[in-house]
Every structure is written in C-alpha cells, then in structure tokens.
N, C-alpha and C positions, 0 to 999 in steps of 0.2 A: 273606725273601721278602715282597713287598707284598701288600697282600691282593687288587690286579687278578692278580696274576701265579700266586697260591694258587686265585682261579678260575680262570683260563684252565688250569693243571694237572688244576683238577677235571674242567673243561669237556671236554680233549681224554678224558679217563681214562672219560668217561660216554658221551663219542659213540663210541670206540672198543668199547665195549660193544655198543652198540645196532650197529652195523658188524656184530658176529657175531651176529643175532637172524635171518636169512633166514631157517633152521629151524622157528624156533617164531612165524613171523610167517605161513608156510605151516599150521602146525600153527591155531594161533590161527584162522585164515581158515577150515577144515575143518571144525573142532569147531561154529563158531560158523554158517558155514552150513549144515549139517546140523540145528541145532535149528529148524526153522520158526518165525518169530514172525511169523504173519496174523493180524491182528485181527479179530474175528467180522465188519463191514463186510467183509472180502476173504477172507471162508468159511473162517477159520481159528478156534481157540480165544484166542487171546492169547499174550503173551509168555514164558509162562513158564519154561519151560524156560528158553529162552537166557539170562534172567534169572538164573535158578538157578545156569544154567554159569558166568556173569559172576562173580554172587556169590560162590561158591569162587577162583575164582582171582584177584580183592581181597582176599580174607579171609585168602591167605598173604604177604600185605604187610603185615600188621597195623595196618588203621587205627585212628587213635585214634573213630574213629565210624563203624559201618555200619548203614546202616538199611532195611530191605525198605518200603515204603507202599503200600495197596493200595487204588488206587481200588475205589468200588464199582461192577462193570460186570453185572449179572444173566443178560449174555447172554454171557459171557468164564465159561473155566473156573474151576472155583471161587467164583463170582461175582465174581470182583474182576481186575483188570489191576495187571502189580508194576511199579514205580518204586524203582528203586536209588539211597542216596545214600555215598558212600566218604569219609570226611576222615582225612587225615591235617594235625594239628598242626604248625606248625614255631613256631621259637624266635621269633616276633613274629606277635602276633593281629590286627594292623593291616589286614593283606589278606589275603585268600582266594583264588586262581587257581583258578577252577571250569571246568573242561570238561565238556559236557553232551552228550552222543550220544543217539541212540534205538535202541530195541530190534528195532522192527516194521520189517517189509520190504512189499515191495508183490509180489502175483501173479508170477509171471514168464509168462505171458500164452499167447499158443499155443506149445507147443513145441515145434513145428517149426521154428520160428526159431531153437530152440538149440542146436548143435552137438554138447550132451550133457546129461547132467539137472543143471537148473538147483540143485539142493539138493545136488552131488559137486563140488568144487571141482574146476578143472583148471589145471594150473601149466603155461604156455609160456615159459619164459624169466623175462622180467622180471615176464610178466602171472600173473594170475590171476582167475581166472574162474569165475563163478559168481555167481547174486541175494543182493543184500546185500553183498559184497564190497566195493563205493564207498558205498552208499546203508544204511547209514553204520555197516556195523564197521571201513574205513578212520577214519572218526571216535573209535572206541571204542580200536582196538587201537594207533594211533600214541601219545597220550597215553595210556596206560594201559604200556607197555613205555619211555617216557623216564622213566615213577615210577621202574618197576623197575630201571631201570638207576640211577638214583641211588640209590633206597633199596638195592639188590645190591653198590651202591661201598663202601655203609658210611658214607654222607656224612649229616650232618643236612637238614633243609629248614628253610631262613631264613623261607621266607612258607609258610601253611598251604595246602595242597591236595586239593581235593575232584574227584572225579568224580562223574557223575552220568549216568546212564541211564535213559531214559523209554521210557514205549508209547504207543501210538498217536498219533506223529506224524504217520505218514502220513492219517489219517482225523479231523483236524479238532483232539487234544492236551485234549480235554473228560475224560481219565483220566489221561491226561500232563502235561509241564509246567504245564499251566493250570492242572490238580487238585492238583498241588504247591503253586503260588505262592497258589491262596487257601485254601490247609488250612497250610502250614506255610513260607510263605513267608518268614518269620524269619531262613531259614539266609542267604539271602542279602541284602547291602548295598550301598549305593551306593559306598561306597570299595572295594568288591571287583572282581576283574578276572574278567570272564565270558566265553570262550569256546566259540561251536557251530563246530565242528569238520564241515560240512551244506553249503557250496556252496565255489567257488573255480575257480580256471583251470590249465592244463596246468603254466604258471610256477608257481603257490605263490607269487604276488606280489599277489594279490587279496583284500583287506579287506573285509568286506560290512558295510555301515553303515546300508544304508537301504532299502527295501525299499516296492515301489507297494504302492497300494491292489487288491484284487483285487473282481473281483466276476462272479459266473457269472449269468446273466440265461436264462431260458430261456420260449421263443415257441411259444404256441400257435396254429395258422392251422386257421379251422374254416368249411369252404364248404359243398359240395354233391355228393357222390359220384354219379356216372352212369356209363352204358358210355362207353367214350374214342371209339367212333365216334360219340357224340351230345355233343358237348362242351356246346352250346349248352343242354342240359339242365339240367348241372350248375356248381359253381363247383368250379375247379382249384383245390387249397388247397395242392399240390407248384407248382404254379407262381407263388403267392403267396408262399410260402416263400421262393421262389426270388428274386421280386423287390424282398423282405425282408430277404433277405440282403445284395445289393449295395447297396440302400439303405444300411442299418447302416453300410457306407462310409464314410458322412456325418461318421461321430463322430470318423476318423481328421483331420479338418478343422476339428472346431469344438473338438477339444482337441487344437490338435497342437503345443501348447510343448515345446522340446525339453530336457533337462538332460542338461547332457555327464556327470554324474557317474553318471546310468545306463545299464544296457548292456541293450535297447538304449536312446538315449535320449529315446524318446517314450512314449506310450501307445499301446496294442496294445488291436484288437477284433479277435478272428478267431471267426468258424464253429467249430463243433468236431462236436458229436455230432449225429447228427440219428434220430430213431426210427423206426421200421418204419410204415409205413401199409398200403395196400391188398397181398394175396399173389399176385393174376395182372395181367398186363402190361395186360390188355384192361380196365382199372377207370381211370378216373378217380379221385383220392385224393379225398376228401373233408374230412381232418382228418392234419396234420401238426404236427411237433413236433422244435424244434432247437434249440441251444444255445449263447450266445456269450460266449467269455473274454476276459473284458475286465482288465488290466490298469494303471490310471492312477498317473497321478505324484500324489504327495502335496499338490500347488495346488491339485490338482480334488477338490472334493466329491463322491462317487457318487452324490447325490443328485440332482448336475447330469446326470451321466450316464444317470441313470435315466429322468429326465424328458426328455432330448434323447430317446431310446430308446422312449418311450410316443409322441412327437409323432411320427415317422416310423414304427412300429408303426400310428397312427391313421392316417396321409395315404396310407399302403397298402392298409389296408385299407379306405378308401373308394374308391378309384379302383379297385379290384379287385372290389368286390361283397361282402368278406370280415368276419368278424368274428376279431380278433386278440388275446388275451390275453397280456400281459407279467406274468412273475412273477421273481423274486430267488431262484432255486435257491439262493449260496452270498453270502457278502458278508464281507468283510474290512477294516476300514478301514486306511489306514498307520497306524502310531504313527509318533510324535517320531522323529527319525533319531539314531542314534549320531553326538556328535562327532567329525570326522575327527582334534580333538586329543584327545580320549577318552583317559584313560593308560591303558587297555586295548590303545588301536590303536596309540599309541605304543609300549608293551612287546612290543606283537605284530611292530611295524616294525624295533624294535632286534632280536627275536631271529632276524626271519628274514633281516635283513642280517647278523648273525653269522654264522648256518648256510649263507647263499646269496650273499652280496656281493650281492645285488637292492635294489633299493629298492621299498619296499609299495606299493600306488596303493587309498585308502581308495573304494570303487565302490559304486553301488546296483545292484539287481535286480529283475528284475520276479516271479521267483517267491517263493514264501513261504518263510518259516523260522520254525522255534519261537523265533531271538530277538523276533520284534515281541513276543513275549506278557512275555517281560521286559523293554522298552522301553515297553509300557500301562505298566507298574510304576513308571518311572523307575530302570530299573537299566539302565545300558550296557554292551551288550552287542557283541561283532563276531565272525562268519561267519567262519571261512577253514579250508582245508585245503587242501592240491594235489591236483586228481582230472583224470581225463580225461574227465569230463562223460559216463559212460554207467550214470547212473542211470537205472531205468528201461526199459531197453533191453534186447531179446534180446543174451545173452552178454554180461552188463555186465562189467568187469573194473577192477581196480585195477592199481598197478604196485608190486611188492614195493621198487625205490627210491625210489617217492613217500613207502611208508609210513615207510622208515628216514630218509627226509630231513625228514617232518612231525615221527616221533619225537624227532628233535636238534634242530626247531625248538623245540617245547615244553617240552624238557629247560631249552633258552636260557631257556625263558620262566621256568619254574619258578626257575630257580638266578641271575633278575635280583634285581638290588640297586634297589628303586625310588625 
C-alpha cells in the first residue's frame, strides 16, 4: 500500500468516526453552555468553570503538555481569568497546528427574544440552540473531536497539535491572547500553522486573512436646555446631534476606496448607540452623546479619519451655536494581513477541498478577531469555520453538520503531509 493510499484508509477510518459523534456533539453543546463564561465587563465572574470543564475533558487525551495560565484580573473570580494551552507532540517538531478558541460568551440580552433560556441548549433537528453555541464552542468543539477521533483511531500525529482556549475575547483579549503572547508567547512560531476557528460563511469556503482597522469615536454635543415651547431660548443639542450625524456621511466619500477582498468592500461609519438626555417630552435636550463605528480598510490611517471627524464636528458646531467634543472611546489599528499564500491558508484550502470538493476564497472583514494580535506579532494566522453568522443574536444557533463537517476539515488539516 503507498503511503497516499495508507492516508486516505486512515482518513476515511477518522471521518467515519466523527460521522458517529451527533450524541456527544449535543452532549458537548449542553455541558459547555450551561457553564456561563461572562466576563466581569458583562456582570459575570470569568471563565472558569468552562475552563475547568474543558480542562478535563483534554486531560483524557493525554497531552504531552497541559497548562492552565492565569491572567491577573482583581475584579474576575479568584483574581485572575484561565487560559488553556493543550499539546500534543507528533513524530516531527517542525510545525505546530494550533487552533485557538475562547472561552467567554457575550450577555444573551433581553430575553424575551429567546424562545427558551438562553444557558439550556435546544436541539431542533440539525440546529441547536442556545448562547455560545457558534460564538465559539462551535470553534472549540469541532477541532477538539477530529483530535479525538484520530488519537481514539489509534493513529499517531505526524505534525504536533495544540489547542488553545482563552478569555476574554469578547471584551478587548488584555487577559486573553494578548496576555499570552507577551508573557509566554514562545509557544508559538513563525513556521507554525495557526488557526481561529471565530468568523466564516454558511459554505465553510471563507479564509479570513485580513481584517480593517476599527475605531469607535464617540460625540459629545453640549448647547442650551429650555422648555421646547421657547426654543429660541435655548440651543437644541438632539438636533445638532442629529445634523452631526448625516454630516459624519461625509467620511463614506473621502474614504471610499474599495477592495474587493473585503466583505463588505469599503469602509463603514454608521451611528450606533446614542445616550439618554432630557426624561419629559416638553424639555429641549441640552447635552447629547452618541457613537460612531467606524470600520476602515488598512490604506487609511485612523488618524486621517479622526481628523476628517474633528473638522466636520467643528463646521457643525459653529453653524449650530454648539460646543462639540470628539473623543476615541475604542481604536484598533489593522495589522499586516495574512498572506493569501500563507501555508496555513494553503493547508487550510487543501483540507477543506478534501472534506468539501469547494475551493477556499482567502477574504477580509470588517469585524475583529483575536488573530490581528497574532499578526502585531508576525505570526500568520487565518479565521475560518462554517457558521450561520448568529453570533450575537437572540437564539443563536449552530448546525450539528457544520460542526461534524468543520471536525473532518481539521482532522484533513491535522493528518496533512506539508
């Protein structure tokens, strides 16, 4: 037997495994939503538990390296937020295939929008449901069941494989990844193949490579509060706001290069939050406050943006009567992009035409991923997993054959020859 034809034996013999995991991919889903992992920003204690749950059940695969790390967080249980690292060895130290998930989830928000409570998972068919379920123990439990199905074969691993689970993703990664990579960022290398398992499309044909600049900007408008039957009294600061708003317009024009390689492929400013002002009807506001996500491609400087942003802030609020203060709630800048020849995105492209007959399309994004912080680094990294995009969302749900079809992607990935 050649040794293409001793893996393709292996290959079928692994995915017909993962084929019989529905059970424990429901189980898995259950266990793992029920542990809440809020981060104190989203009125919860930390990750721990789930953590803990994770921890056991890597610890019956026997890696050759498991390690808890524990940021110091003083407002997180215990003082500190856990970060999980799992390796297991294989017969050449050459490369590493690291898949990296997170622990923490986000609020599930009013719950009248959910059909049932958000921390009980509910199995319809293919779906299942419930927070966290895509947003990301889809990430954690697909690679995490194609190990076990190789290491349950009996088969050795040719390239070393790590898993890896962090906290606080969702609230900025200053205990998470980030507090990894400058406390012990050693484990990982530039010839290693890094996968976040964090964004993707309904096909599982999308590579994330690149990723804008983000920047949250938030406007304070401060006039003159009067009674609304005396306008002439006072300065309307909701209606400054407002003509501050369509302004902001402007930046859709003075940055609007396009690149086909993001989705979508401009720069995005939109409104978002805006805060409470006056509490009866018969008030003119006097002081308003609102907030703009801005989005840019990695050409544009945010510095440009900021400054377009103060000039039209000022031409407002002199024509208005108004005093207008710009501040930088959040700021991100891109990192370097992942090569779309990257042999990460390559490995990533062979294994999912193996599992899928598809061909990859390496894509940028406008939201954020914990890979930019490994791309500061110089380590490339690429985004992918198949989800139906309802992170986030009342009733988010996964599809139990997304996650058996991502499993036999990464099994591919794991059991390439590079």
């Amino acid at each position: 037997m050649t040794a293409e034809n001793r893996r393709m034996s292996q290959i079928e013999s692994v995915f017909s495994r993962i084929d019989s995991y529905r059970d424990e991919i429901i189980d898995l889903q259950r266990e793992l939503t029920a542990r809440v992992a809020l981060g104190p920003q989203n009125g919860g204690s930390g990750e721990h538990e789930k953590i803990a749950f994770i921890k056991d059940l890597v610890e019956k695969l026997m890696p050759s390296e498991l390690k808890m790390i524990k940021a110091p967080d003083e407002k997180a249980q215990d003082d500190y937020r856990p970060n999980l690292i799992a390796l297991w060895k294989g017969a050449s130290a050459d490369e590493t295939v690291w898949v990296l998930s997170h622990a923490d989830i986000v609020p599930p928000g009013n719950l009248d929008l959910w059909d049932a409570d958000p921390y009980e998972i509910t199995v319809d068919g293919d779906r299942i449901i419930g927070r966290g379920v895509e947003d990301n123990q889809h990430g954690f439990v697909s690679p995490y069941l194609a190990l076990k199905a190789i290491l349950d074969s009996g088969m050795a691993l040719k390239r070393s494989v790590g898993l890896v689970i962090v906290a606080d993703e969702e609230t900025g990664s200053d205990y998470g990844l980030n507090y990894l990579l400058e406390n012990h960022g050693d484990y990982f290398r530039k010839s290693d193949l890094i996968v976040v398992p964090d964004a993707g499309n309904e096909e599982g044909t999308m590579v994330e490579v690149a990723e804008k600049s983000m920047l949250w900007m938030k406007f304070s408008i401060h006039g003159r509060q009067c009674h609304a039957s005396t306008p002439d009294k006072g300065k309307n600061s909701l209606l400054g706001a407002a003509k501050l708003i369509v302004a902001l317009q402007e930046l859709k024009e003075a940055f609007s290069f396009s690149d086909p390689i993001f989705s979508p492929p401009t720069s995005t400013f939109e409104p978002t939050k805006i805060e409470g002002n006056v509490p009866n009807v018969n008030t003119i506001s006097g002081s308003d406050i609102f907030y703009l996500d801005c989005r840019v491609l990695p050409r544009y400087e945010l510095d440009e943006v900021v400054h377009a942003s103060n000039e039209i802030a000022g031409r407002v609020a002199r024509e208005n009567g108004l005093d207008i203060v710009v501040k930088i709630a959040h700021r991100q800048d891109a990192a370097l992009p992942t090569s779309p020849d990257a042999p990460v995105v390559r490995a990533l492209a062979n294994a999912i035409h193996e599992v899928t007959g598809k061909r990859a399309v390496p894509m940028g994004i406008g939201g954020g991923t914990v890979a930019a912080f490994f791309r500061r680094k110089g380590l490339p990294a690429a985004v992918w997993h198949t989800c139906q995009d309802t992170a986030h969302q009342p009733n988010e749900y996964c599809l139990i054959s997304d996650i058996i079809k991502d499993a036999k992607v990464f099994a591919s990935l794991y059991m390439q020859t590079f």
